[in-house]
C-alpha positions in Angstrom: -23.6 -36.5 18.5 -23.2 -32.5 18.3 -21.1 -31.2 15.6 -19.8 -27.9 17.3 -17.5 -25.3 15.5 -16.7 -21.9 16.1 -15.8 -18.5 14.8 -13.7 -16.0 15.4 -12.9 -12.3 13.7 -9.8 -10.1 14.9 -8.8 -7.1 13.9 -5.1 -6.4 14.6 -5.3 -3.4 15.2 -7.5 -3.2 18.3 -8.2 -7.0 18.8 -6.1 -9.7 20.7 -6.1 -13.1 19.2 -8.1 -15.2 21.2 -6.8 -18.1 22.9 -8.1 -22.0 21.4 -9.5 -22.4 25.4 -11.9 -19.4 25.5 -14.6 -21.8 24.4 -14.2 -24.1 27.4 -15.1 -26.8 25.4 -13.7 -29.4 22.8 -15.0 -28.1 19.3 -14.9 -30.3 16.3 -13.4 -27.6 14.0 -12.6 -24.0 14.2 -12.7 -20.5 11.6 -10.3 -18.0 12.5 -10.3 -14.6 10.2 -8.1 -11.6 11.3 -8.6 -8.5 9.4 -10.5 -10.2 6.7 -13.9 -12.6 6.5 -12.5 -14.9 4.6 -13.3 -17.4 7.3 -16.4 -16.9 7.4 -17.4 -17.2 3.6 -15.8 -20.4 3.9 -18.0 -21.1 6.8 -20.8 -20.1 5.2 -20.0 -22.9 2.4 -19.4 -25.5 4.6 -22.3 -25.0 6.6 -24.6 -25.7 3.3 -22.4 -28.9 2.5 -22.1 -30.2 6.2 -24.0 -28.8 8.8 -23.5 -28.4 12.0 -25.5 -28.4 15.0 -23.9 -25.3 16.5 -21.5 -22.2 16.1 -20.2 -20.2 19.2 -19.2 -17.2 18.8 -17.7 -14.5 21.4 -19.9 -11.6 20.2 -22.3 -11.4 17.1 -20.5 -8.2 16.0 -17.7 -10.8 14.9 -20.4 -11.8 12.0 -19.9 -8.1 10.3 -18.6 -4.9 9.9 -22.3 -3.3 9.9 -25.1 -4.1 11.7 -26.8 -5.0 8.2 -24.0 -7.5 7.2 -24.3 -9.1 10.7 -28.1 -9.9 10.7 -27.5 -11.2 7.0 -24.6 -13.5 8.4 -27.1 -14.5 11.4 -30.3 -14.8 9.1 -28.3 -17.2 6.5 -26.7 -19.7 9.6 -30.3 -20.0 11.1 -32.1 -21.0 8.2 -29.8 -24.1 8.3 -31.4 -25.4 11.1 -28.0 -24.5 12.9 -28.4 -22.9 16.7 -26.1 -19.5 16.9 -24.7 -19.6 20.9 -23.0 -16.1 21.8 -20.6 -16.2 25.0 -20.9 -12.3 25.5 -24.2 -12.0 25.2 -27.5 -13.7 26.4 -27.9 -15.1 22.6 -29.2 -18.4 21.2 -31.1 -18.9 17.9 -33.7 -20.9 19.7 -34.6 -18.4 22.3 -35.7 -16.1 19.7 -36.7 -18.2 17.0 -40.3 -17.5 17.3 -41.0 -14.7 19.5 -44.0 -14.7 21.1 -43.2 -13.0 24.4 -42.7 -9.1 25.3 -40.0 -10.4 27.4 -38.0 -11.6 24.7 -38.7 -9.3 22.3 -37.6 -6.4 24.6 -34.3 -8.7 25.5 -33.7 -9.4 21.7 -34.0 -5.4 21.7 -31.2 -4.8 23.6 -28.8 -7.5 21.6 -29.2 -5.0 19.0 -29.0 -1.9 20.9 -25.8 -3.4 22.5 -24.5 -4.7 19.3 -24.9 -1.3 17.6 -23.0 0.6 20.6 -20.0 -1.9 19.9 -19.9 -1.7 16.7 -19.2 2.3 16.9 -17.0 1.9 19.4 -15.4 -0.3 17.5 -14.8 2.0 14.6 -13.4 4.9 16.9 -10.6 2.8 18.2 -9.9 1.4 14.9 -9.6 5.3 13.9 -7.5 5.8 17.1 -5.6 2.6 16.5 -4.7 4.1 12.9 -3.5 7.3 14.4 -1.3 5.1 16.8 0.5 3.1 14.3 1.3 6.9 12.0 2.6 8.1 16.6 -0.1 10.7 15.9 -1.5 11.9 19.8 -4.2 10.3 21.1 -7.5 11.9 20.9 -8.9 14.6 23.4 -7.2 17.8 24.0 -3.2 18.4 24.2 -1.8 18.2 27.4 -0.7 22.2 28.8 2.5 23.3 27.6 1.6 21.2 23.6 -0.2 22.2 20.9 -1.5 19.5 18.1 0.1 19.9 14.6 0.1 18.0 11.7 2.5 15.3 12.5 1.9 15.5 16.4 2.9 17.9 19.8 4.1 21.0 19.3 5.7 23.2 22.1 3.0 25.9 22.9 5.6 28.8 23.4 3.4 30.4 25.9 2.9 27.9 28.3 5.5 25.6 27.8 7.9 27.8 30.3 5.4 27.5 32.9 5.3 23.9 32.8 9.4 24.1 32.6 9.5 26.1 35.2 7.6 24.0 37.2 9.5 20.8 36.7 12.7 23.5 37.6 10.9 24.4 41.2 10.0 20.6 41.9 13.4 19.2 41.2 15.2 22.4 43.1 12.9 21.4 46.3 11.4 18.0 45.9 7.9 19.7 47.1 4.9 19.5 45.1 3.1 21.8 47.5 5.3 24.4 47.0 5.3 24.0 43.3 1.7 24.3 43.0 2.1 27.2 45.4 5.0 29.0 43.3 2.9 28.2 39.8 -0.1 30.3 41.3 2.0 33.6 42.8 4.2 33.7 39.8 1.6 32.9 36.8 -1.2 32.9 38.5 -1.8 29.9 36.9 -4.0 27.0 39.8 -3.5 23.7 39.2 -5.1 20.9 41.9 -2.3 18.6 43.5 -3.4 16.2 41.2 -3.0 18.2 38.5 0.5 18.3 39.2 1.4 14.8 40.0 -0.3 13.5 36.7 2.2 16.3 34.9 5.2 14.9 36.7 4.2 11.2 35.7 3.0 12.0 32.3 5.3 10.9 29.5 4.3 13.3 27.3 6.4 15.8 28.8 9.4 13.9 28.1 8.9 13.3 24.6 6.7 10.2 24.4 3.0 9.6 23.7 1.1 7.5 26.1 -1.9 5.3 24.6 -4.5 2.8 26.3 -3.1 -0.6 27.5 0.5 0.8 28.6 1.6 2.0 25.1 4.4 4.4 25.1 6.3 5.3 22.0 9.5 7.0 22.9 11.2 10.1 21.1 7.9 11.4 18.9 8.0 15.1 19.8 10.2 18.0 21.2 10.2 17.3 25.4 10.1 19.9 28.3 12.6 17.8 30.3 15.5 15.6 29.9 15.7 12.2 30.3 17.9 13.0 33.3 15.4 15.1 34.9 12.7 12.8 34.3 14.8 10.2 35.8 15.4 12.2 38.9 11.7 13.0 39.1 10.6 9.6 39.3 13.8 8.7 42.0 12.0 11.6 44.3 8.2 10.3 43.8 9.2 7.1 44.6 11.2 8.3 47.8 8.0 9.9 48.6 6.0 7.2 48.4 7.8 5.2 51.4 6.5 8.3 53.8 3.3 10.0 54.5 1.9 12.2 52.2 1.6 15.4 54.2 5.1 14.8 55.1 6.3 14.8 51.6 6.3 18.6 51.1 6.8 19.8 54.3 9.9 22.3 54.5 11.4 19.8 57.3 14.3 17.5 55.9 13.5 15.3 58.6 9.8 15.4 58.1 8.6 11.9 57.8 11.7 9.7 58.3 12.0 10.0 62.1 10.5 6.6 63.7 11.1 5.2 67.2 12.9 2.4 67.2 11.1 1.2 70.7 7.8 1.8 70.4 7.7 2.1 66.2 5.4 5.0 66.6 6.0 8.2 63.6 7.0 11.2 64.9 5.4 14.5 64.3 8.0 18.4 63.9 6.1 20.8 66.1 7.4 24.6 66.4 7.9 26.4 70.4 8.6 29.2 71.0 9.5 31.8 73.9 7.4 34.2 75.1 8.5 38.1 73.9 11.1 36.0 72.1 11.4 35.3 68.2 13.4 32.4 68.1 11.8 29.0 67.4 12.3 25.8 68.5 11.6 22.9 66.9 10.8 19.3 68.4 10.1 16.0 67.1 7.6 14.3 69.2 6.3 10.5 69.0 2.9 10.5 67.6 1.4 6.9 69.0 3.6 6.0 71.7 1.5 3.4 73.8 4.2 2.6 76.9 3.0 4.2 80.4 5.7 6.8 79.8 5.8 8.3 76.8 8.8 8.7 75.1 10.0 12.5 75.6 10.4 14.6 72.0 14.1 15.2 71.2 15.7 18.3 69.6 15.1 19.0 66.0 18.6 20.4 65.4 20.7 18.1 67.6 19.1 15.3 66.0 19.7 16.4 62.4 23.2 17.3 63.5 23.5 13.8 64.8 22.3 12.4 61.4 24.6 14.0 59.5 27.4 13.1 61.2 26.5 9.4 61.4 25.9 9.4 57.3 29.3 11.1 57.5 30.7 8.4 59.2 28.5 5.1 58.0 28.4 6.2 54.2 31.7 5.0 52.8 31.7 1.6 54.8 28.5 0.7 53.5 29.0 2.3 50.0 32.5 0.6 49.4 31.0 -2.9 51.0 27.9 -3.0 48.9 27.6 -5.9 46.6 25.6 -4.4 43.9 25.2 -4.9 40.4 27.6 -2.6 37.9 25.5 -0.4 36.5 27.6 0.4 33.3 26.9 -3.4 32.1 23.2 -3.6 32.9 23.0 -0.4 30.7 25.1 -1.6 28.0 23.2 -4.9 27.5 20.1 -2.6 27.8 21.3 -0.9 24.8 22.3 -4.1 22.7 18.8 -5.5 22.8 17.4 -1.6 21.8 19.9 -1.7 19.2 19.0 -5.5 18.1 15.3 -4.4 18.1 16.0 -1.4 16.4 17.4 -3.6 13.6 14.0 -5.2 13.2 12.2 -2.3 12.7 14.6 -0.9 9.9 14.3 -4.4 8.4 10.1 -4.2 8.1 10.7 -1.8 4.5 12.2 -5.1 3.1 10.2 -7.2 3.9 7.1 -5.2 2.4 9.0 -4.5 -0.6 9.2 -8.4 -0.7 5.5 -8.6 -0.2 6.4 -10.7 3.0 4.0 -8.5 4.8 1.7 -5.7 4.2 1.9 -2.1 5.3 -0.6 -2.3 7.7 0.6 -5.6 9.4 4.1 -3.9 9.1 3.2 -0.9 11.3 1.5 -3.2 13.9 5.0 -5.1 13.9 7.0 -1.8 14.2 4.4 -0.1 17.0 5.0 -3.0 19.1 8.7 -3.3 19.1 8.7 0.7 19.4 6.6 0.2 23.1 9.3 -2.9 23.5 12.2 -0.1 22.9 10.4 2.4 25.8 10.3 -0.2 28.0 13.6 -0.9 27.9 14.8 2.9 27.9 12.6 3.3 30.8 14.3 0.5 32.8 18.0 2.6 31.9 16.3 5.5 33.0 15.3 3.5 36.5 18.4 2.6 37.1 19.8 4.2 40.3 23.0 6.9 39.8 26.4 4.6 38.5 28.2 7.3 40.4 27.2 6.6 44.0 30.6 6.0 45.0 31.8 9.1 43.5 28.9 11.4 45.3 30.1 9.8 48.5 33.1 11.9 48.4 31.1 14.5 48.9 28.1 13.2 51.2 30.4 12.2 53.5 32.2 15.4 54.5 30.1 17.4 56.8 30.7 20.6 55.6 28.8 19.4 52.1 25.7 19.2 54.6 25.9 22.4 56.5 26.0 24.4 53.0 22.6 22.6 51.9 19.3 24.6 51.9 16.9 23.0 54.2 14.8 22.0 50.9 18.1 20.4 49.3 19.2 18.6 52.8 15.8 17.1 52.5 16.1 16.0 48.9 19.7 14.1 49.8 18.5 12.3 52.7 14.9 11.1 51.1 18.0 10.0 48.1 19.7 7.7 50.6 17.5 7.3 54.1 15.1 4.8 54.0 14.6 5.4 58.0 15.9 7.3 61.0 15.3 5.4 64.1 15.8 7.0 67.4 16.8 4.3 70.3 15.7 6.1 73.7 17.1 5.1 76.8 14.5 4.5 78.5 16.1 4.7 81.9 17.0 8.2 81.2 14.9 10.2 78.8 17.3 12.5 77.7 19.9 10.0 76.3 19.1 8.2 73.0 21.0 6.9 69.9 20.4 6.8 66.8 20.3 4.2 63.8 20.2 4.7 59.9 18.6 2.9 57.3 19.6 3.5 54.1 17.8 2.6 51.3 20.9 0.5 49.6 20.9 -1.9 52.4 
């Protein structure tokens, strides 16, 4: 009967410990080594007192830190008669015990060449994954708006305005056309609407540093925006994402919400005017309406006038019935487990001075519960405004609407509006009603 055993090597730093069912197989005894080969001297012992028939292995760079030490480790297990099986790569020691083939030997080739690439790969994220647990920046250039210094970001003082000033426009007018727009005719300065989106999402900007594998470390360098403003910046990207992208920078409030409630078709703002005459007129016009008669567009203004008064008048009902969570007491239990986590991390200097753990092992502990403690702060900063009912004072009085710039009307109802649905009458084109959905409901 086979004896089987397997290996293992981890390096906590850039390694997962792998799971006992990876090897999809009973095994008759197993060497686990993290950060040290202590395992596999050990192995090496046993396997000149009691051989066995085979050792798996995920990769053969587990067997060393060089590519010399691994075909030492390899060369010393096959002269025991004992069959080397890799899972990641097409390697057993019988395959290319004797090779007589130009097929093998070119195969055997690239096992090396493959093995050599990991292993440098390997020793760059080990050098990254050092600079991670001192919340140095990742590698690669500083994002616009940062310079790299010693201990991490710096502000750049001459571009960090523009990318302030940026954040300023978006938040003023919730358009990330525009804001690309104003960047280039006041700075000059062209960004792609990529560009732009990745600088609203990046967390670098509000004082964290990002890293591979969802790894954010709060509170490492000066920010360019609040917590507050990033908070309302991801509340208007996500209110964006519920309509069409086009529609999301368009100058029209209304742009994008308006939906029949008949036919379900979007709606489309198009712009008439008079001949000799330099009024406009807007309409909003059904884009797919597939009944026989088509629905008939409806007045931009009337309908926004007819919006506004029905938020006027539907807001405080629904605000004041709404059975929602309190706010307050979802952030102060947020807070508790920061604060009990934040007690573990000032408790790691004991336990190294107690030679409980190591520095190293230490810093892994304290970069994990750091990402833990962003996590959290970015589920406070998620949490929708514990004011609402306060703000409806204010939304609901029409004259609060009538003062708004067309930008900030927009902004308010992509806040609260999931939908607008228009109900025609379909007996007399001109007659309709209209139905809100908010997103609260």
């Amino acid at each position: 009967m086979a004896f089987i055993v397997t290996y293992s090597y981890t390096d906590s730093i850039i390694d997962d410990v792998p799971e006992s069912f990876i090897w999809g197989l009973e095994v008759d005894k197993s060497y686990q080594d993290i950060d040290s080969r202590n395992q596999l001297n050990q192995l090496f012992n046993d396997c000149q007192n009691d051989s066995p028939s085979y050792v798996l292995i995920r990769s053969l760079h587990e067997l060393g830190d060089s590519f010399a030490e691994i075909l030492r480790a390899i060369a010393l297990i096959e002269s025991l008669n004992i069959e080397i099986i890799a899972i990641d790569q097409p390697y057993n020691s019988s395959k290319f015990k004797v090779i007589d083939n130009p097929v093998y030997a070119e195969k055997l080739h690239h096992i090396w060449q493959q093995i050599e690439k990991v292993i440098y790969q390997r020793k760059l994220q080990k050098g990254h994954g050092k600079n991670r647990l001192k919340n140095l920046p990742p590698p690669g250039r500083s994002p616009y708006g940062y310079q790299k210094g010693k201990e991490g970001y710096i502000i750049n003082r001459s571009t960090a305005p523009i990318v302030k000033d940026f954040f300023e426009y978006y938040l003023r007018y919730a358009s990330l056309r525009d804001s690309v727009r104003y960047l280039k005719e006041k700075y000059n300065k062209k960004i792609s609407h990529s560009t732009a989106l990745q600088w609203l999402k990046n967390p670098v900007y509000r004082g964290d540093l990002a890293y591979k594998n969802n790894y954010i470390i709060s509170n490492t360098h000066t920010p360019i925006i609040s917590r507050e403003e990033a908070s309302q910046i991801d509340r208007l990207l996500k209110s964006h994402r519920r309509i069409p992208s086009r529609s999301a920078s368009s100058s029209h409030c209304l742009s994008g919400l308006v939906k029949c409630k008949m036919c379900h078709s979007s709606s489309k703002i198009t712009s008439v005017t008079q001949r000799r005459k330099k009024t406009k007129y807007l309409y909003i016009t059904p884009v797919n309406c597939p009944q026989k008669k088509s629905c008939s567009s409806w007045n931009y203004q009337q309908i926004l006038k007819e919006t506004i008064e029905k938020i006027c008048f539907d807001l405080p009902t629904i605000v004041n019935n709404i059975n929602s969570p309190n706010i307050d007491i979802i952030i102060e239990q947020t807070e508790n487990l920061i604060k009990e986590k934040q007690k573990i991390i000032n408790s790691l200097e004991g336990l190294i001075s107690s030679n409980i753990l190591d520095e190293e092992t230490a810093k892994i502990r304290k970069l994990k519960i750091e990402n833990e403690i962003s996590q959290l702060n970015n589920q406070i900063n998620s949490l929708p405004p514990n004011n609402l009912k306060e703000m409806i004072d204010n939304l609901s009085l029409k004259q609060f609407w009538y003062d708004l710039s067309e930008q900030e009307t927009r902004f308010y109802l992509r806040e609260f509006i999931e939908r607008i649905y228009i109900i025609p009458n379909l007996e007399n084109s001109k007659e309709y009603q209209i139905e809100l959905d908010f997103i609260f409901t």
